[in-house]
N, C-alpha and C positions, 0 to 999 in steps of 0.2 A: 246280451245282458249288460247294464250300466255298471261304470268300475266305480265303484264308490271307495273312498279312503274315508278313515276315523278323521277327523280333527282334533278331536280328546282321545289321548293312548286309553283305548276297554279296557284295561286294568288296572287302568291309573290317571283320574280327570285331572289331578292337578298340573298334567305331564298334557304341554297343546303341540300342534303341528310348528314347526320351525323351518325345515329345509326335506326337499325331494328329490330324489333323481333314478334316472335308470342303469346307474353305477354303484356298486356296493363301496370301492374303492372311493369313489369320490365322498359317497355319505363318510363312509371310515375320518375321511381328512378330515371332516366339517365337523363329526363328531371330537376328533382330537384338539381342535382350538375353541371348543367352546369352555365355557367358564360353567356354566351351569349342571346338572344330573340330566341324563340323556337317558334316551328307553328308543331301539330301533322295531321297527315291523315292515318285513318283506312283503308284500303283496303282489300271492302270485296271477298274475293275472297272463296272458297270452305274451306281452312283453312287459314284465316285472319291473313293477314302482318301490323304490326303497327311502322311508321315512324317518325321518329322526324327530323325536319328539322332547323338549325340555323341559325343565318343572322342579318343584320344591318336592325332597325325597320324604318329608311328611307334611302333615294335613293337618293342622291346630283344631282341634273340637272346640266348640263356644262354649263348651262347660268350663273351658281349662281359663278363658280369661274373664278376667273379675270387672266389669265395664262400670267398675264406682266415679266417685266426682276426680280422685287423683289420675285415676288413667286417662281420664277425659283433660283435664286442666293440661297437664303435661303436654298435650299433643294438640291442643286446640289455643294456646295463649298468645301465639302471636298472631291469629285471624285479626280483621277486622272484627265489629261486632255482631255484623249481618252474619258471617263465615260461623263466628261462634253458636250465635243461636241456631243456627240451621244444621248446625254437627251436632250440638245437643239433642235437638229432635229427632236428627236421624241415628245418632244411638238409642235412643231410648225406645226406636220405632225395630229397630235390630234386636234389643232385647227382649220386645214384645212378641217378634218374630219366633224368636230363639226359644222363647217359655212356650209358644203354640205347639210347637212342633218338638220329636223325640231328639232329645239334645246330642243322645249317642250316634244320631243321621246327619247334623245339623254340623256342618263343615265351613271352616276360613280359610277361602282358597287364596288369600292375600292380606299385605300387611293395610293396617285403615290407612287413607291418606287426606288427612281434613283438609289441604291445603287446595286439591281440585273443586273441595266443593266452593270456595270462594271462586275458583275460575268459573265454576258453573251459571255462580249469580254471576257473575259478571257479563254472561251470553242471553241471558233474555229482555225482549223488548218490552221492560215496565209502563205501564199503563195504555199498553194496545188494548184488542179487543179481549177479553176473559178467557175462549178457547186457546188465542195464539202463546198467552202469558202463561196460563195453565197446562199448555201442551209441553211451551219450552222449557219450564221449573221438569219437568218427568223426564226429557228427552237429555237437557243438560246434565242432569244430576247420573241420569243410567250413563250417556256416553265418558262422562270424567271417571265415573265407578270408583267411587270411593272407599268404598264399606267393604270388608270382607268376604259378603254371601247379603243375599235380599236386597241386589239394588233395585230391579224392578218392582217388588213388592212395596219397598220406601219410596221407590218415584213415585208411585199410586198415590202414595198415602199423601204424599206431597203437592202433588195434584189437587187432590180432595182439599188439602187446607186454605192452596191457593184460590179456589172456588166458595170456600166457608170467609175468607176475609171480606169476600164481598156480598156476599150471604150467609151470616151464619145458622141458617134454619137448613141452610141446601142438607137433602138427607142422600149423600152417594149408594148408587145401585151398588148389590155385594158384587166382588170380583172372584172371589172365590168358591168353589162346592166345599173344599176342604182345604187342608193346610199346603197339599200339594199340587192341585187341582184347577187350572182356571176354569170358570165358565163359559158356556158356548160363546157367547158375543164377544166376551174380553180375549180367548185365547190365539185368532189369528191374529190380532193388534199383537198379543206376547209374542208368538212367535217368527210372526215379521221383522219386530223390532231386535230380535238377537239372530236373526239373518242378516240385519242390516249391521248391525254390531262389530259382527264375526267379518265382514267382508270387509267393513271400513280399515280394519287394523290389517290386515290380511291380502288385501288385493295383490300382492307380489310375489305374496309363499301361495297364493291358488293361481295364479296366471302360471308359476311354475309347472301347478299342478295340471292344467289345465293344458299346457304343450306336451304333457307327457301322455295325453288321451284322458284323464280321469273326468268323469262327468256329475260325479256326486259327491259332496267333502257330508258327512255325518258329523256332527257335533254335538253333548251329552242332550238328554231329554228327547233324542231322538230326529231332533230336527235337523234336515236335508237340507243341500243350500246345491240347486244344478247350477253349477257354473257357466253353462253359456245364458242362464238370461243374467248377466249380471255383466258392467265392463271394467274389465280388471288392468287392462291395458294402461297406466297414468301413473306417473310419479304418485310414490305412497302419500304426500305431502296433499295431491291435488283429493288422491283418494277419501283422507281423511275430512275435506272439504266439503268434496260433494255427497259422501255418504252421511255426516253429520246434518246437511240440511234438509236430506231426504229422511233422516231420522223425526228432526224436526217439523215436518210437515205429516208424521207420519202420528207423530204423539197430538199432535194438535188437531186432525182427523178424531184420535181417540177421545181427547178432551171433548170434542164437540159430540161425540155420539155418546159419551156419559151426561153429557147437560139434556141431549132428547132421550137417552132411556128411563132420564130422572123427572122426566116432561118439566122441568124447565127452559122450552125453548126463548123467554122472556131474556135471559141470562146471555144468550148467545151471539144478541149487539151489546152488551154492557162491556164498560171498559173496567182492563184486569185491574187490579193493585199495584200501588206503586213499590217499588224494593221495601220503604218504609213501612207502609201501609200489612204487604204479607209479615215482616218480623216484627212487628208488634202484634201482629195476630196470633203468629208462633209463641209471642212471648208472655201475651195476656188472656189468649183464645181458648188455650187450652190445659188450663191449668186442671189438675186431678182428672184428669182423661184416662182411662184405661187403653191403653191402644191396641189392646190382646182383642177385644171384639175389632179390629180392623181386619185382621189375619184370619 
């Protein structure tokens, strides 16, 4: 039978994997210098893996913050203007999220950090070809994770706009059945891409894991990540490298298989939008949009 370990503590998602060993004493130590709320789980397995997990000891509900123009202004005024406008959208695309879905479910597993998402623009190749532009706007935006909850949902959405700057008739395939639900075509792209995610930040607490025999890391949503097809072996540094651009390539796959399931394959030599070209889209394109029919 495969030893699978949580990566999210089951009783507690805000609480992830940190550090493992086959020492209760040594977890002990490691749990004593850290700074943050800890939660241990033994797993006993034929020779017992002992996990310590870190985390915020609560869980902000999205009811509890008020996403007006001052909370935003506050946190968004020293962006560029690009940075600005593309935080505006992606709150407002968070709050459309947040009204779709039961608000008392609907959890912020982190504080916002508008400041990534200018890093984010700052990684895509403006005015390549549409799939590569529009893959990288979804791929930069989920790997920086800005938002509290619904990054991949906003990267969609973002996606879709970056595809609407240069047509704006494109009518995007739905991604969702429901609020909680991808659909069959979109959900291995989802859940590839937070395999991919989970491993980039992570190659060094699962190579750990990984010497002590475990061959399955579980992470929420249920999704599996077997640690030998994956090489975890590399400075976390190179990690985050190579898994970013495999991210990369992986959203830009997706992008081009929502331009043929929308049969615009016409779209798929067109060259994307310039930086400019998408925030003035964002800034004139969509004005009085309901973004709740996106969710």
């Amino acid at each position: 039978m495969a030893r699978l370990v949580f990566y999210h503590h089951p009783q507690a998602e805000n609480f992830s994997l940190k550090f493992s060993s086959s020492s209760v004493a040594e977890l002990r130590s490691q749990q004593e210098r850290s700074n943050e709320s800890t939660k241990l789980i033994g797993y006993p397995f034929d020779t017992p893996v002992y996990v310590l997990y870190e985390g915020d000891s609560e869980i902000e509900s999205a009811q509890d913050v008020d996403f007006d123009q001052e909370w935003l202004s506050d946190r968004i005024r020293d962006l560029p203007r690009a940075g600005q406008v593309v935080a505006f959208r992606l709150v407002e695309l968070l709050e459309a999220a947040v009204d779709v879905r039961d608000e008392d479910e609907f959890r912020l597993y982190k504080e916002f950090e508008p400041q990534k998402i200018q890093q984010a623009l700052d990684h895509v190749s403006w005015g390549a070809p549409l799939p590569n532009v529009a893959g990288e706007v979804m791929s930069n935006l989920i790997l920086r994770h800005s938002l509290p909850n619904a990054n991949h949902r906003t990267g969609i959405a973002m996606l879709q706009f970056c595809i609407e700057s240069v047509d704006p008739d494109f009518e995007m395939p739905r991604t969702h059945v429901d609020d909680d639900t991808w659909r069959e075509w979109v959900d291995p792209y989802i859940v590839d891409s937070k395999r991919l995610i989970t491993i980039r930040r992570n190659n060094l607490r699962f190579k750990q894991l990984e010497d002590l025999d475990v061959d399955l890391v579980e992470r929420k949503d249920g999704i599996q990540i077997r640690l030998v097809e994956f090489e975890l072996d590399m400075h976390w540094r190179e990690a985050l490298s190579k898994y970013a651009e495999q991210h990369e390539s992986h959203c830009t796959d997706f992008a081009q298989a929502v331009l043929e399931r929308a049969d615009q394959d016409d779209l798929l030599d067109r060259q994307g939008p310039t930086k400019q070209e998408f925030i003035t889209y964002l800034e004139n394109g969509l004005v009085e949009r309901d973004f709740r029919e996106m969710f």
